[in-house]
Each structure stands twice: as C-alpha cells, then as structure tokens.
C-alpha angles and dihedrals in degrees: 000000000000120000110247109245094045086051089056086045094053093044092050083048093054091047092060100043090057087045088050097023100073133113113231084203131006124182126192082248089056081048098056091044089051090055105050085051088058082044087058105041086048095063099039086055090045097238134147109214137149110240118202115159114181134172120209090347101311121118109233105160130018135150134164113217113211123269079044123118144200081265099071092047082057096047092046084047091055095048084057099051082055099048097045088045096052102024090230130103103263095243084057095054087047091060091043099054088042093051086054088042097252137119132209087260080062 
C-alpha cells in the first residue's frame, strides 16, 4: 500500500508525463528507430524485455529479446487492452484505482 500523499504525487507525475510525453508526428519509420533505441538500451542494461510499439492499432515495431516468453507478449497485450480502454498509461490507472481503494480484479 502507498501512503497517501506519495500515491496523489505519483498520479499527478504521471499526469504530467502523458500531457509532455506525446509525439506531434510519429512515422513507422520513427517507430522502428525507437525501437531499436529500446533494443540497445536493453542489452546494455543486460535485460531481457518484449518490445511492440503500435499506433492506432498497427504493429509497427516488436521484438522479443531472448530469455523472453510467450508470457511477456501477453502481458504487453493486456496492458494494451487497458490503455486503449481507459485512455491512461496503466501505472497511472493503478494508481488511480489504489488511490479509490480499488484493484484491476475490482
């Protein structure tokens, strides 16, 4: 559980990241530069992680880094299905639905 005060500050953070945090453009050729960027900053950092960037629904970049499963492109689907549901990044609902005492099972 998050104190109370520190949950309204990371809501508020996360707020102002999606309002900052936006592409004016962005072209399937800015996607697959982005994600070689994440690529290379994954294995200089020596994690394993699944990569899918879309926009408006169309893959445009995904790659699955070894040690990686099956699992990881599921989870990245689900957190998908709650950002385009809630139109929030899903930390942000998290912290939403704590901060109401309330959980995604809810």
């Amino acid at each position: 559980m998050i104190d109370e005060k520190d949950l309204e500050s990371r809501i508020r953070q996360c707020i102002q990241e999606e309002e900052e945090l936006q592409f004016r453009t962005f072209t399937n050729r800015d996607a697959l530069e982005l994600g070689l960027n994440i690529l290379k900053r994954a294995e200089e950092e020596n994690k394993s992680i699944t990569i899918d960037i879309e926009r408006h629904g169309q893959r445009l970049f995904h790659y699955a880094m070894y040690g990686t499963s099956m699992d990881n492109d599921q989870w990245v689907e689900r957190k998908k299905c709650v950002v385009n549901r809630v139109f929030k990044s899903s930390y942000h609902f998290f912290l939403w639905l704590e901060h109401r005492g309330q959980n995604l099972r809810d």
